[in-house]
PAMARPA-955829 format. One record per residue (C-alpha): x, y, z. Coordinates in nm, 4 decimals. Each point is the difference from the previous one (the first is absolute). Layout:
# PAMARPA-955829
X | Y | Z
...
END
This chain:
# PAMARPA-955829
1.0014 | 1.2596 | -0.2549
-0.1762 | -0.0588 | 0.3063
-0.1912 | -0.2669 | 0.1114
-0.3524 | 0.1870 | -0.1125
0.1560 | 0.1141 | -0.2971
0.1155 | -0.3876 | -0.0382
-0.3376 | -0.1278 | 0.1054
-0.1793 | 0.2420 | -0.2989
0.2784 | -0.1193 | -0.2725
-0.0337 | -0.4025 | 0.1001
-0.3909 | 0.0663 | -0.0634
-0.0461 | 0.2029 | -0.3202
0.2412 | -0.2431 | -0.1448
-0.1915 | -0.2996 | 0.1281
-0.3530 | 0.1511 | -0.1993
0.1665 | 0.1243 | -0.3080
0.2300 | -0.2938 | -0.0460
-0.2480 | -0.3113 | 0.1527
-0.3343 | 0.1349 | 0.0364
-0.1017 | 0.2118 | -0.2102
-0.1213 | -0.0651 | -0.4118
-0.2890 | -0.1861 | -0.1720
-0.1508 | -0.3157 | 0.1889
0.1794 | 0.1125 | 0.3079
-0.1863 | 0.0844 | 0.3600
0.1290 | 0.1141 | 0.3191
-0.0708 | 0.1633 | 0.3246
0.2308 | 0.2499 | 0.1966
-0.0248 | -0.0026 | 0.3957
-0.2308 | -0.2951 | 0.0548
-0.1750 | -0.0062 | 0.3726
-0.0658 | -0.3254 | 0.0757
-0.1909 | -0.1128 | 0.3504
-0.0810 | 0.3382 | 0.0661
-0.3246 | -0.1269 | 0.1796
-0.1868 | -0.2626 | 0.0136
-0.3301 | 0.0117 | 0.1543
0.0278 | 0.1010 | 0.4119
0.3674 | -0.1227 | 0.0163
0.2368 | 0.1823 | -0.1269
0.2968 | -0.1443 | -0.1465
0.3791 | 0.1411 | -0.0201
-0.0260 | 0.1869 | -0.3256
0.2658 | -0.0901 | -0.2520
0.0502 | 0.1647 | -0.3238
0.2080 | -0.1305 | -0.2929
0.1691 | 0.2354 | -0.2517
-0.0898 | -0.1133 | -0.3070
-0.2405 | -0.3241 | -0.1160
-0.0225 | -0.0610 | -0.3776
-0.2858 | -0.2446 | -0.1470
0.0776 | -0.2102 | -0.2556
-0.2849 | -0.2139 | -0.2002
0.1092 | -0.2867 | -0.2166
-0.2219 | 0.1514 | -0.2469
-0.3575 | 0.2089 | -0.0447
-0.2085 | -0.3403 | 0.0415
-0.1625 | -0.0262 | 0.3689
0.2312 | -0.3286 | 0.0336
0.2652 | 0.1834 | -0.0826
-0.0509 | 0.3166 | 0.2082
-0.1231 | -0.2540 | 0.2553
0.3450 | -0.2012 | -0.0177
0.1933 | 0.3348 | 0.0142
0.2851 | 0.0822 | 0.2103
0.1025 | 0.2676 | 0.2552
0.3715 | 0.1301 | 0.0436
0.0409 | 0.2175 | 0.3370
0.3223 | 0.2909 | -0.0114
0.1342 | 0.1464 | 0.2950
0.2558 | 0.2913 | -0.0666
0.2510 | -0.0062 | 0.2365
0.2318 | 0.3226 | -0.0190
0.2757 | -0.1583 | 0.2293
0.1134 | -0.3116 | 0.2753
-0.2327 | 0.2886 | 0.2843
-0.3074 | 0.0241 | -0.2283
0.0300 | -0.4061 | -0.0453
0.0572 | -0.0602 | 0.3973
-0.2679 | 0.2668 | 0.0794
-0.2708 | -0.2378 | 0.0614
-0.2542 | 0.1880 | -0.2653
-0.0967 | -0.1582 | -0.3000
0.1397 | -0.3580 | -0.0649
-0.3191 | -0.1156 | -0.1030
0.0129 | -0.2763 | -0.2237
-0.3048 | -0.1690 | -0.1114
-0.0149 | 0.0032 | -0.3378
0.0525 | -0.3377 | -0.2314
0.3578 | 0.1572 | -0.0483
0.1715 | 0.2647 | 0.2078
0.2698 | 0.2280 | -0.0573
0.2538 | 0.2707 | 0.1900
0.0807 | 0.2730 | -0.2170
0.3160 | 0.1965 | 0.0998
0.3289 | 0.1030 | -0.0991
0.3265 | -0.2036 | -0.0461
0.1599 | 0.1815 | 0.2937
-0.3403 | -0.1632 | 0.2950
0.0215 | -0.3320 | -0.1921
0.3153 | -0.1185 | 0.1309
-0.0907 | 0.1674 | 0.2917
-0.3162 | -0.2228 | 0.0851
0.0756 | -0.3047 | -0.2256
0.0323 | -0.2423 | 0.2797
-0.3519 | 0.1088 | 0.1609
-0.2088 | -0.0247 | -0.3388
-0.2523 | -0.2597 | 0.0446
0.1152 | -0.3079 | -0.2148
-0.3398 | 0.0507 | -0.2200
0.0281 | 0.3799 | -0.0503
0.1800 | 0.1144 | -0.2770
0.2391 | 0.3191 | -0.0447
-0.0367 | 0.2991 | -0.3395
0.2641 | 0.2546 | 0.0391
0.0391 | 0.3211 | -0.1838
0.2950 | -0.0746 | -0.2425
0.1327 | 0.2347 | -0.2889
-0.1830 | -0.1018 | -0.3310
0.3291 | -0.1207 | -0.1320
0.2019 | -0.1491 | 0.3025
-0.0165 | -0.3768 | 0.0881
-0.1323 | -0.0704 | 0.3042
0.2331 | -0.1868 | 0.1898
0.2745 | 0.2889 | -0.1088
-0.3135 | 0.2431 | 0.1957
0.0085 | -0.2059 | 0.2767
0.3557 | 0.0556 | 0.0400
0.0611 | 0.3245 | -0.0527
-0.3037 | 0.1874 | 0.0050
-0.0891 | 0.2877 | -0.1892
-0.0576 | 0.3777 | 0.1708
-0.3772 | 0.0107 | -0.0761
-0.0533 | 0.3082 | -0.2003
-0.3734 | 0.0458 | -0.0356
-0.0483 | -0.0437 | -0.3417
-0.2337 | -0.2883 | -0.0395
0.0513 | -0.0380 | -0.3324
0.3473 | -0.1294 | 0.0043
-0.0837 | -0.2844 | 0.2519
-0.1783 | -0.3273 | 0.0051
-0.0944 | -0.2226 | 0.2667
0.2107 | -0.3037 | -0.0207
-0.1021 | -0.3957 | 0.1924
0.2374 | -0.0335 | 0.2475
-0.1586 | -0.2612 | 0.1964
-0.3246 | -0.1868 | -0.1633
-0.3117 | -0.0149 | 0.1978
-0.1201 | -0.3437 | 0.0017
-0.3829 | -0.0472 | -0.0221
-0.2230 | -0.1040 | 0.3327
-0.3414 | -0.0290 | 0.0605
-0.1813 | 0.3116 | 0.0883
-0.2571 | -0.0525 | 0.2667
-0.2379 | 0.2934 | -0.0942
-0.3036 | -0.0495 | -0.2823
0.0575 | 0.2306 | -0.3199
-0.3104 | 0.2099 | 0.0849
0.1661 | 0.1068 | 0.2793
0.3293 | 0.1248 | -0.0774
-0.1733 | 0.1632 | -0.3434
-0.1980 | 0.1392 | 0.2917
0.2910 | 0.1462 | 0.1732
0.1438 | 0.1078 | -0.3141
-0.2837 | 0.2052 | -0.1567
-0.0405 | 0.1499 | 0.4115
0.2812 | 0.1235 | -0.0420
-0.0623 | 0.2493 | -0.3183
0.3472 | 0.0146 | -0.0601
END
């Protein structure tokens, strides 16, 4: 596969297999800074941000937590300088077995790592060896490779929902 091929595969299996089902919301190709006012910021766009309340009270949605995803297709895509934006309350890389011990040693010590794994392989045997990725979403899983540790996100709620539901995706 190539790397758009790759890129496409890492993100259908991120929504069907993490973000997608009952209670569950998420936005695809978030803009963030795009402008504010007469200065225009760098624009920076995240992949994927998912919302999760701590339940349907206002506390809870109030209290809830946002998890940014970049998909990065290989160590080129990761280097590129598009798209590491992590602001979320957790933050994760998703990418393939094959990039992760490519760019291990420059993942941010508070990021964390999914990687596509077959359903029934264990991880560290994926990490390994990895598997020729076939396509078929349905036979893989995204597996924790590295945990993202929790930090304080800097931006209110209304605004990142804000981003989010900008982006109609």
């Amino acid at each position: 596969m190539n790397r758009k091929e790759i890129t496409r595969f890492l993100s259908e299996l991120l929504v069907k297999k993490r973000l997608s089902g009952m209670g569950k919301y998420y936005a695809s190709e978030v803009t963030m800074d795009w402008y504010i006012g007469k200065i225009t910021h760098t624009m920076r766009r995240v992949d994927f941000i998912q919302f999760v309340p701590k339940n349907q009270t206002v506390s809870g949605i109030e209290h809830g937590d946002f998890y940014f995803y970049e998909v990065k297709s290989c160590k080129e895509d990761y280097n590129s300088g598009n798209g590491l934006t992590f602001e979320g309350d957790k933050n994760y890389i998703i990418t393939t077995a094959e990039t992760y011990k490519k760019i291990i040693k420059d993942v941010d010590y508070d990021v964390g790592v999914l990687i596509a794994c077959p359903v029934l392989r264990e991880i560290k045997d994926e990490i390994e060896n990895p598997t020729q990725i076939d396509g078929n979403i349905d036979d893989w899983i995204l597996k924790t490779a590295k945990n993202a540790h929790s930090k304080n996100r800097e931006r209110p709620l209304s605004q990142l929902l804000f981003f989010m539901l900008r982006s109609g995706k």
